[in-house]
N, C-alpha and C positions, 0 to 999 in steps of 0.2 A: 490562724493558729499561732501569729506573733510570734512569728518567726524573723531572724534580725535577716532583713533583705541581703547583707553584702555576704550572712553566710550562706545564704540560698542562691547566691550570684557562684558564689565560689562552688557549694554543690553540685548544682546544675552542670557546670563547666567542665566539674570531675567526671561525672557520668555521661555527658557529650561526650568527652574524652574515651572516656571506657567504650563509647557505644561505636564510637568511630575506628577505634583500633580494631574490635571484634570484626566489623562490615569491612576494611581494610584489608584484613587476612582469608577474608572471603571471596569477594569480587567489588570491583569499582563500582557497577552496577548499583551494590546497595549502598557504598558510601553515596550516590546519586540521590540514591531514594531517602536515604538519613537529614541528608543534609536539607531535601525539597521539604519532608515532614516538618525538621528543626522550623525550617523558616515560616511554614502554616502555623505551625504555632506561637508564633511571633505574631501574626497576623491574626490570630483569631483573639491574642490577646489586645490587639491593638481593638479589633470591634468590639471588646468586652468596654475596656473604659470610655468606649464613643459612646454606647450605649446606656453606660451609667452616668457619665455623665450628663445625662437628661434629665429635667425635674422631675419630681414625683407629684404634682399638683397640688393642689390644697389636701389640709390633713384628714378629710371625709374619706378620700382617694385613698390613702396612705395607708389609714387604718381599715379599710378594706383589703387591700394587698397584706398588710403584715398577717390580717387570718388568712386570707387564702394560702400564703407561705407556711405560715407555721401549718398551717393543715396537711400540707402537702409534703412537705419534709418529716412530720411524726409520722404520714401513713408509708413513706419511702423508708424512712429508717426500719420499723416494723415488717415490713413486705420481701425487703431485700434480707434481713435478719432470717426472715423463716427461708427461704430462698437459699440463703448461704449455708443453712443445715441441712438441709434435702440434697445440696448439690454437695457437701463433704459424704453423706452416707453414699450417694452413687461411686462417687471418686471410692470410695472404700469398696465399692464392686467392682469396679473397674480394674482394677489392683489385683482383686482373688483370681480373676476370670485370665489378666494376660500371665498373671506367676505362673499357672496350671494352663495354660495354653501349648499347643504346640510352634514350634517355630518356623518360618521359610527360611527355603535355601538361599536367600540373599542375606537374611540375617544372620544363619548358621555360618557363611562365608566371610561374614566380615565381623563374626565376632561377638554381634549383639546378641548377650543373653537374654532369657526371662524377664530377671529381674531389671536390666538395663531399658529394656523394652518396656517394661510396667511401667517404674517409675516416669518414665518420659510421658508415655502417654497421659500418666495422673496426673506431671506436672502442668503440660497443655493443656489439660482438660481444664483444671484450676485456674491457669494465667485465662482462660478463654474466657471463663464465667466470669473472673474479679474485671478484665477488662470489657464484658459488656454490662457490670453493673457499673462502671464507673461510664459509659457512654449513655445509660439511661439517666446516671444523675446530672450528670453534665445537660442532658435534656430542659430538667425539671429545672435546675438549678438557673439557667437563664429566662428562663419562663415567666418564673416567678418572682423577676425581678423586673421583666421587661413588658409585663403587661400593664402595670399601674403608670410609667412611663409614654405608653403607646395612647394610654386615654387622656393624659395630660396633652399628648403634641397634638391629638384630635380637636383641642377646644382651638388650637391655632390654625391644623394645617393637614387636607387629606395625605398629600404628597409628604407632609413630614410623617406622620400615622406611621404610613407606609413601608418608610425608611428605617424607621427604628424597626418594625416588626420584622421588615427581610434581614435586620443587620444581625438582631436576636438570634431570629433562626441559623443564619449563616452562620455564627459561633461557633453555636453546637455542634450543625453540619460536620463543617469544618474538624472540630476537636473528632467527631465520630470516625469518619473517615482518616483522619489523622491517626487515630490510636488503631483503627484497623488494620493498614499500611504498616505499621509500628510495629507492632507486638506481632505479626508474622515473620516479618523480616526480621527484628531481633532476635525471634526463636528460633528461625531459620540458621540465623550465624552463628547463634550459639552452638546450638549443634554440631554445626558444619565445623569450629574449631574443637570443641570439645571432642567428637568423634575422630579427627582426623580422616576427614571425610575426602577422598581420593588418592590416597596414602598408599603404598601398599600392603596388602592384609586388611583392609577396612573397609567401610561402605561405598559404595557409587555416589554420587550427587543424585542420581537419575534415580534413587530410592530413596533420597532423603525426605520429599516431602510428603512420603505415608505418615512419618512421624509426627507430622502436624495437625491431624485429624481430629486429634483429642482438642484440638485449640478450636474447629470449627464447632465442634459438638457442646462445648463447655459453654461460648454464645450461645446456641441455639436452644441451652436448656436453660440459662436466663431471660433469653429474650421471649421462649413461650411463656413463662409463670408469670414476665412481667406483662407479656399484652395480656393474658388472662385474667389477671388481679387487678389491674389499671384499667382493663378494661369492664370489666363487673361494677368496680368502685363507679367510674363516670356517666356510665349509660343505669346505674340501677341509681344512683342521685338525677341523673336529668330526666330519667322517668317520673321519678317521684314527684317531682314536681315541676313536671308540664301537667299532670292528672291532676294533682290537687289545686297549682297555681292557676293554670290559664281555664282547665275544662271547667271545674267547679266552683272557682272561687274567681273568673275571670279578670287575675290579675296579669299583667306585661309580663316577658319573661325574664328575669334575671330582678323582679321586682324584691327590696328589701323586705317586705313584709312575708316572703315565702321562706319558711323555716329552712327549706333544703336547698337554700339559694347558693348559698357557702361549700356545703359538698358539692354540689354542681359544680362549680368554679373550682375547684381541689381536683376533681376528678378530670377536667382539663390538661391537667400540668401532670398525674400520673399516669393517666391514660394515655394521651395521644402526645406528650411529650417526652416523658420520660419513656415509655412500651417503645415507641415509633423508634429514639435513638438508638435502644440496644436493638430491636429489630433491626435495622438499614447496619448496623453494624456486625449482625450475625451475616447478614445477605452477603456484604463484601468479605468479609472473612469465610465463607464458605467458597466464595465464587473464585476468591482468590487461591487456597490450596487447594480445587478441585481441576482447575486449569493447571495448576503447577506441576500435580500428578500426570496428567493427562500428558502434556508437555516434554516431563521426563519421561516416560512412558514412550512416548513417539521418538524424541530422540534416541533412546536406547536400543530403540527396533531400527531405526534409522541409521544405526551409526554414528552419529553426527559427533563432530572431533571433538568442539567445545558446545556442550548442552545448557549451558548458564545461561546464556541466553532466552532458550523456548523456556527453561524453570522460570523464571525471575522474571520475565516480561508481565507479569498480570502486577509486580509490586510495581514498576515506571509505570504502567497506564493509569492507576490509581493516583502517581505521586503528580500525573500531568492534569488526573481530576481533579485535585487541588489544588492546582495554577487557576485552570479555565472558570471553575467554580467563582474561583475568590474575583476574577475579574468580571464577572459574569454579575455576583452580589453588589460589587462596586457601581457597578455600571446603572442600576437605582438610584438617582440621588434625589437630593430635597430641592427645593427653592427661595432663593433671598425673598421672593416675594409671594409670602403668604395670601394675598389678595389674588393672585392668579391663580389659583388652585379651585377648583370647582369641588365642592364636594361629591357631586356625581361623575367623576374624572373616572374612568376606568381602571380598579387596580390591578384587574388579570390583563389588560393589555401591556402594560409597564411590566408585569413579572413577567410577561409571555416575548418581550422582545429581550430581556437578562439572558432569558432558556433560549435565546434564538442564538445570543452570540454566545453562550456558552456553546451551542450545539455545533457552531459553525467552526471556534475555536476547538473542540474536541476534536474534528474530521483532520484538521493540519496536524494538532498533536498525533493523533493516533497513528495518521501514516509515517510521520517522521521515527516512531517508537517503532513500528515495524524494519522501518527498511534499517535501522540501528541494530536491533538485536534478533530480528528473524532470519536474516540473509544468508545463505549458506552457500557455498562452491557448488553442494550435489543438487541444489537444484535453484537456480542465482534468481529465478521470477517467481521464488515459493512466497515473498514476502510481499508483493501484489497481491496476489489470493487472499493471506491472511488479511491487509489491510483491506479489501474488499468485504472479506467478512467481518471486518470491525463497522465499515462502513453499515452493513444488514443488521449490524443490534443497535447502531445507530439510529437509523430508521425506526426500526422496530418500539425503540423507547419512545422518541417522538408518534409515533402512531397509535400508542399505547395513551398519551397524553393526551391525543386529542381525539382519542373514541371516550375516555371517560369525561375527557369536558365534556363534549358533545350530549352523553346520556346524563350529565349532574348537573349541568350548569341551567339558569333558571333564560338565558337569551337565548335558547335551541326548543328545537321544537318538543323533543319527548318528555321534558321538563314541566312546558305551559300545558300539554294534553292531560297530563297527570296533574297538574293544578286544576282543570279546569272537570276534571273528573271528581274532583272536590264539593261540585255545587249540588251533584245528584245523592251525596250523602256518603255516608264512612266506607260504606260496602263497596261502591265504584269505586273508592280511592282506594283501599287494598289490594283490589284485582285489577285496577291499571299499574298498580306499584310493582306487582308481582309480573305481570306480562311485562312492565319496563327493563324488571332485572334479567329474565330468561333471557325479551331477545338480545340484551348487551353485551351475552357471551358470544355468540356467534362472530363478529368482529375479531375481538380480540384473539378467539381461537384460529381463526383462519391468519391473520398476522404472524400467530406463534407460529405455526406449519407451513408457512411460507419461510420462515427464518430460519430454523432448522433445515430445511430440507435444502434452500439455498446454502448456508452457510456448510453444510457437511457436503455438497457436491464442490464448493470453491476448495475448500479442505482436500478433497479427495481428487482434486486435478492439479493439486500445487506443483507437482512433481515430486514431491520426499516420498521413495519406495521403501522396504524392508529388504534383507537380504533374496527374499523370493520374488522379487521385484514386482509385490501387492504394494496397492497404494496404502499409503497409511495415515495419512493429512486430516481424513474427515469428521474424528471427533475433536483432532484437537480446534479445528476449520470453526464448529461449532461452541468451544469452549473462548476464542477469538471473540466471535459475535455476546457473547455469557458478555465480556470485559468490555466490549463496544455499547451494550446498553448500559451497564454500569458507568462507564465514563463519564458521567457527567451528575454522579450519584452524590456530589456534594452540592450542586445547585438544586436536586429533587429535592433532598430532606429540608433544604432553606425552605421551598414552598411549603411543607406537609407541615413545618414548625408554625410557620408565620400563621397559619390556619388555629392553631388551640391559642395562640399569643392574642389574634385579633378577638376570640370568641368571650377571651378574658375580658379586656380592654371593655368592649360592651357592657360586661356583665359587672365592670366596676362604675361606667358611667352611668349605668340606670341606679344601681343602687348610690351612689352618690349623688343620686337628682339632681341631673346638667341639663341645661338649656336640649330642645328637640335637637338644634340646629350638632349636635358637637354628636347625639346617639343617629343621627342619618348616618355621619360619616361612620360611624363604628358599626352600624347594621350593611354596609355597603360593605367594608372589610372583612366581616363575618362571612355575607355571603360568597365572597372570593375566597375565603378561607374554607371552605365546606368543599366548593368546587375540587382548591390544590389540595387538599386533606383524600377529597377521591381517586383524583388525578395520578397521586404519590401510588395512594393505595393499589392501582391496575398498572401502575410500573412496576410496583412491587411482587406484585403475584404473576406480571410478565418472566421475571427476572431469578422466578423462584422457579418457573418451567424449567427454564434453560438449566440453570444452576441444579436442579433436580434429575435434570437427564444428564447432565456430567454428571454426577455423583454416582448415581444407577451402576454407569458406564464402568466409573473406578471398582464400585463393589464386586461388580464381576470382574475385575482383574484380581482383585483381593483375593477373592473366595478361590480363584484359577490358581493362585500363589499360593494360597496354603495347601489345598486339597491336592494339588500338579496333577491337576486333570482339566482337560479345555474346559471354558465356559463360557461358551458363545451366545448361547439363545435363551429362551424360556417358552416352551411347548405347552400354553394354557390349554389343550385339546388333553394333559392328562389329568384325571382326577382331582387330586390332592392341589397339585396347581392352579386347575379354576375354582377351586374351594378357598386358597389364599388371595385369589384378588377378588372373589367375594366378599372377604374379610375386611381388604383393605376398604373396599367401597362402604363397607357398614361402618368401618372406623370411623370413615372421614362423617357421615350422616349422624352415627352418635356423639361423637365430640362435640360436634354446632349444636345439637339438641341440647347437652349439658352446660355447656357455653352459655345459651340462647335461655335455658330451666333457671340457670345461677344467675343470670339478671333480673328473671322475675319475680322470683322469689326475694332475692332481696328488694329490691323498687315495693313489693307489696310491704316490708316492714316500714319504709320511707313513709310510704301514700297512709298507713296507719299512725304515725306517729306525726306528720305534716297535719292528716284531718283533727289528731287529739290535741293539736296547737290550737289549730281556728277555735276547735270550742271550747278549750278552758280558757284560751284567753283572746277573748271576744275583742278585747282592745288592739290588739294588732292590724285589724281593719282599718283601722282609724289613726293607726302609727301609734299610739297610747300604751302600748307595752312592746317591747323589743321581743321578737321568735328567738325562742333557744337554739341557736344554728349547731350548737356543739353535740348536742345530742344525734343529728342525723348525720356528721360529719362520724360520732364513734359507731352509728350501726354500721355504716355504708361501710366503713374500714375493718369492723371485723367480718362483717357476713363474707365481704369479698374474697380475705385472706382463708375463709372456711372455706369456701365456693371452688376456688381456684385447682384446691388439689385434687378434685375429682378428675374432670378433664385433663391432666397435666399429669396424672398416674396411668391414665389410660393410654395416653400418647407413648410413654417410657415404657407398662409392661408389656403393652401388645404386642409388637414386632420383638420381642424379643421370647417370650412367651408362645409366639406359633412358632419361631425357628426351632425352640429344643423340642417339644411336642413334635413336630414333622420330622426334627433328627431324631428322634426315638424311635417314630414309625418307619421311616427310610431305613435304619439300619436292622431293622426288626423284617422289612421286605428287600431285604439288596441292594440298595438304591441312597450311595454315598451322598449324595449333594441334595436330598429331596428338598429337607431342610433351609439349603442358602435357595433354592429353585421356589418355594413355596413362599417364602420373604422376598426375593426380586419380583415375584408376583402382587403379592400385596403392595409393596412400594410402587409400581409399575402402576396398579388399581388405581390407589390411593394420593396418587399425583395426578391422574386425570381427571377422577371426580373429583379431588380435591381445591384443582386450576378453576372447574367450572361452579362450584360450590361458591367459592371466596368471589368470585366474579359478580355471582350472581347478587352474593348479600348486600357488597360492597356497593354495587350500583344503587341496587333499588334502596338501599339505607341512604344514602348520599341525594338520589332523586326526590324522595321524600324529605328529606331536609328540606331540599332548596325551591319543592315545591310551596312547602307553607312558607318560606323566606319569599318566593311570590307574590303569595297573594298579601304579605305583609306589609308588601309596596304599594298596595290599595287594591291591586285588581282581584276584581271579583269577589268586591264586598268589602274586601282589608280586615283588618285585625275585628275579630268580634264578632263576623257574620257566624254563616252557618258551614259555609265554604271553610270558612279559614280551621272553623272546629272539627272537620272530618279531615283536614289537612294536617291537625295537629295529630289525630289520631294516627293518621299512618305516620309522620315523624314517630312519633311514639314505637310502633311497630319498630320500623327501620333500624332504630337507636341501640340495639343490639343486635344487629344483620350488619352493621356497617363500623361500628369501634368496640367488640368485642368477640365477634364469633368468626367475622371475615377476616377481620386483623393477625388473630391467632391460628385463620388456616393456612394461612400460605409460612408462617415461622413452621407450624407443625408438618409441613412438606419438606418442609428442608431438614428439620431435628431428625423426620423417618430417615433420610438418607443418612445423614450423618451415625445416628447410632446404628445402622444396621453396616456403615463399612465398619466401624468402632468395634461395634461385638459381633465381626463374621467369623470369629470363631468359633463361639459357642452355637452357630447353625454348623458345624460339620462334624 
């Protein structure tokens, strides 16, 4: 922007300034966490110019990367544009719904009108959305600068590849979770001074962080459009031509002569770069004011003298995931001597020992942040428990990572069985694909329910009682465990990054015809990237459980606060009831359908305009005329931006649309809450089939990948049999089961929750 540096030195310094008086007048706590973010971001700007400053190889390289960039940035600037209209008309609902809302007795108490009440929430909602489009472009943004680099240090060095792709991803990580931690806790303090928040006559602390809902939901309605649209763009380009490159016209993949090679490659960087950022960024911004609630919630039934504490503990565990993380990335490094490097060196074992000391690191942070700010006098061993339950999502994410290796990865067995179901023809390989993905739910579910149920009984034996001396530990026990898988959520998304980074790097070395010796090491990185690209994915949708049954949790406190009438349970034995988690189960099944319809549809205008390349112009076989890449690069980018707002209208009207319908009929049969009762039903539904839905896609898309990355290695036939062509086929399949319809169910598990505490007033 050429901007003069000394006055952007001096800027910056101002609004440090400003941001540090705010958290100052707040609690030490968050000058803690200001001051941890400050310095991540010092650090992620240090790995931006390690990064850049790497070559870009010869100018063949170069000028492959500059289209892939400009690609990628016209379909982001476009995407996020329509995005930012859809999200100001909701903010303009948002607005009508709390002016005409009624108010609770916490806010009638302390003061906060309507209108103070609206505006707050419209501002969050706003900050939420502008800060996770700015965590997907920061995605895209180092992506696509870091792939044509990543193919250059391949011609030297697998272990340098390596290094730059984990530094790339760690960037972004970093900035993501950065700005996550950030923009809560600034919003938080803001408030907290602006309201004169413990004052007398004014708000509690322990009710401050309902105000920040609007900020989780504001992510969560940019991070679905963007997996949705990013996701349609790169799976209906890598369909298009895997069918016409490899099936019909049996070229290599990512070969120059395939017209839709170029949106292939674009669709990388919006898809699973740019999607994945603002996703992993709505995840922690959800998990983190859902525990915050919960937390003040506990404490305020608890008594407890100073609550700052149980609030504010999810923003330090976060700020110590971005200690452990950065040390975790570092701990990759390259070697003076490029001749020791094996091209076949393992690079999931090098990322898998990073995640090892990250993980080991996380367990000393996480108990050190417990016994700091959970300790209380009423109950001095409640902060054991919790650190125990940090320890259970601890686990949990680690077991979560290595059940999806385990089903994606091509060195395990259900990988080579589904390869090897490839040789009897297309049909076998479909329906081992599909039995691979069912049974890889089982696992994972039983994990999840072993973790809840442990972590809400360490919860509920902590000691902290209520005035009736009931225990009351057990959701927040479980909200603990929410922040313990999380922990270590800036060394995930480094893995999930480095996966679209390396698939790039490949796709630049083949089309710039490099020696075999320099695409082994890039097809070895790819298939490690496939792996952590799954990996990420079933951490993600582990973490969207949890995060989804806090939220549940708080809507029923909501809905109990507005209406002041208990709301404990939800009685699916009545009517109206089991008809709303019917509803929700049909949601989750139609959304993937449309998801899953919107990639095809578009891939079929791809595969028609890819086939009317080969035959007007016959010379491209022969390299004799150049394929018009721009052409499939503008269908893939409008169909997408068409495609996306079906599914992503359905998500927003639904649950909001059965609430006032069921509150019409409830108050028409007697029955005040049927409405908020009919909507916890549906979200209730719609998170369990939703868990097992994304579970399922994500596998079996991800196993089929890495099945035909199999037999790619030569076995059982290698590239060009008959094997590797029913192989491609289920890739094929997969390719929208796994970066478009699985990606966007577990965002849309969490946006259910979010907007239904959002608008739990228009269900009463």
């Amino acid at each position: 922007m050429r901007i003069n540096p000394r006055a952007l030195i001096i800027l910056s310094l101002l609004v440090f300034s400003g941001v540090l008086y705010v958290g100052a007048s707040t609690s030490p706590i968050v000058v803690f966490v200001f001051c941890i973010c400050t310095l991540s971001l010092f650090f992620s700007l240090y790995l931006t110019k390690w990064v850049l400053a790497k070559d870009e190889g010869p100018p063949e390289m170069s000028e492959i990367s500059d289209a892939i960039r400009d690609g990628a940035e016209g379909f982001f600037r476009t995407q996020y544009g329509t995005i930012s209209k859809m999200a100001c008309i909701l903010a303009f609902v948002i607005l009508g719904i709390y002016l005409f809302r009624t108010t609770t007795p916490q806010q009638e108490a302390s003061g906060l009108g309507r209108a103070t009440s609206a505006y707050i929430t419209v501002a969050s909602f706003l900050l939420g959305a502008l800060c996770s489009g700015i965590a997907g472009f920061v995605g895209m943004w180092v992506s696509v600068r870091a792939n044509v680099r990543v193919s250059s240090a391949a011609r030297r060095s697998a272990r340098e590849a390596l290094q730059i792709a984990v530094r790339a991803g760690g960037f972004s990580a970093i900035v993501v979770v950065c700005m996550a931690v950030f923009g809560v806790a600034i919003l938080y303090s803001t408030f907290y001074v602006w309201l004169g928040v413990d004052s007398p006559g004014s708000m509690k602390v322990t009710d401050l962080p309902l105000l920040l809902v609007g900020y989780g939901f504001g992510a969560s309605f940019v991070a679905l459009f963007a997996q949705l649209g990013g996701g349609i763009y790169t799976k209906a380009a890598d369909v298009g031509a895997d069918l016409v490159g490899k099936v019909e016209q049996g070229i290599p993949e990512d070969d120059p002569r395939n017209p839709a090679v170029i949106a292939d490659l674009v669709g990388d960087n919006v898809g699973d770069c740019a999607a994945r950022g603002a996703d992993l960024f709505e995840s922690i911004a959800a998990e983190i004011i859902s525990a915050m609630i919960l937390g003040g919630t506990m404490a305020q039934r608890c008594k407890i003298e100073d609550p700052s504490g149980f609030i504010l503990f999810p923003l330090v565990v976060h700020s110590f995931d971005l200690v452990v993380s950065s040390v975790g990335i570092l701990s990759i490094r390259g070697t003076r001597d490029p001749g020791l490097i094996s091209p076949i060196e393992d690079p999931m074992s090098i990322m898998q020992k990073g995640y090892s000391i990250t993980i080991m690191l996380a367990v000393l942070t996480f108990g050190v942040s417990t016994r700091w700010l959970l300790y209380t006098e009423q109950a001095p061993s409640a902060w054991l428990n919790f650190a125990l339950c940090g320890l259970v999502g601890i686990i949990t994410a680690y077991a979560f990572v290595w059940i999806s290796k385990y089903y994606t990865d091509y060195k395990h067995e259900p990988v080579r069985l589904l390869a090897l179901s490839s040789s009897t023809g297309h049909g076998t390989n479909i329906i081992a694909g599909v039995s691979l993905g069912m049974e890889s739910t089982a696992l994972p579910v039983l994990v999840i329910s072993v973790a809840i149920i442990s972590a809400y009984w360490l919860g509920q034996t902590s000691g902290l009682v209520d005035e009736s001396g009931n225990p009351t530990g057990g959701l927040f026990g479980t909200a603990v465990a929410t922040m313990g898988m999380l922990s270590t959520a800036g060394y995930v998304l480094t893995m999930d990054m480095f996966g679209p980074i390396a698939d790039n790097a490949g796709g630049i070395v083949e089309m710039s015809q490099q020696p075999e010796s320099v695409r082994e090491i890039t097809d070895v990185l790819d298939a490690v990237g496939n792996t952590t690209k799954a990996t990420t994915k079933g951490f993600a949708i582990g973490s969207a459980a949890l995060a989804s049954f806090l939220l549940f949790s708080a809507y029923m406190d909501e809905v109990a606060s507005f209406a002041q009438i208990p709301f404990k349970e939800v009685d699916i034995a009545v009517p109206e009831i089991f008809v709303g988690g019917l509803l929700g189960s049909m949601l989750i099944f139609l959304f993937s359908a449309w998801a899953c319809s919107a990639v095809g549809k578009t891939a079929q205008e791809v595969v028609n305009e890819v086939r009317r390349q080969f035959i007007e112009r016959p010379g491209i076989m022969d390299y004799k005329e150049k394929p018009d890449y721009g052409r499939c690069v503008a269908i893939v980018a409008s169909a997408s931006l068409r495609e996306m707002i079906r599914p992503g209208a359905l998500a927003i009207i639904s649950p909001m649309a059965v609430g006032v319908i069921f509150r019409i009929l409830g108050h028409s049969t007697g029955q005040p809450l049927l409405g908020a009762k009919v909507v916890a039903s549906l979200l209730m539904f719609a998170t369990v089939a939703g868990i097992l839905m994304a579970l399922f896609l994500n596998t079996a898309g991800g196993a089929w990948d890495n099945a035909k990355k199999y037999i790619e290695t030569g076995a059982l036939g290698g590239k060009g049999s008959e094997s590797h062509k029913a192989a491609v086929t289920g890739d094929t399949v997969g390719d929208p089961f796994k970066d478009t319809a699985g990606p966007s169910l577990h965002v849309l598990i969490k946006m259910l929750a979010t907007i239904t505490l959002v608008m739990a007033p228009i269900f009463l």
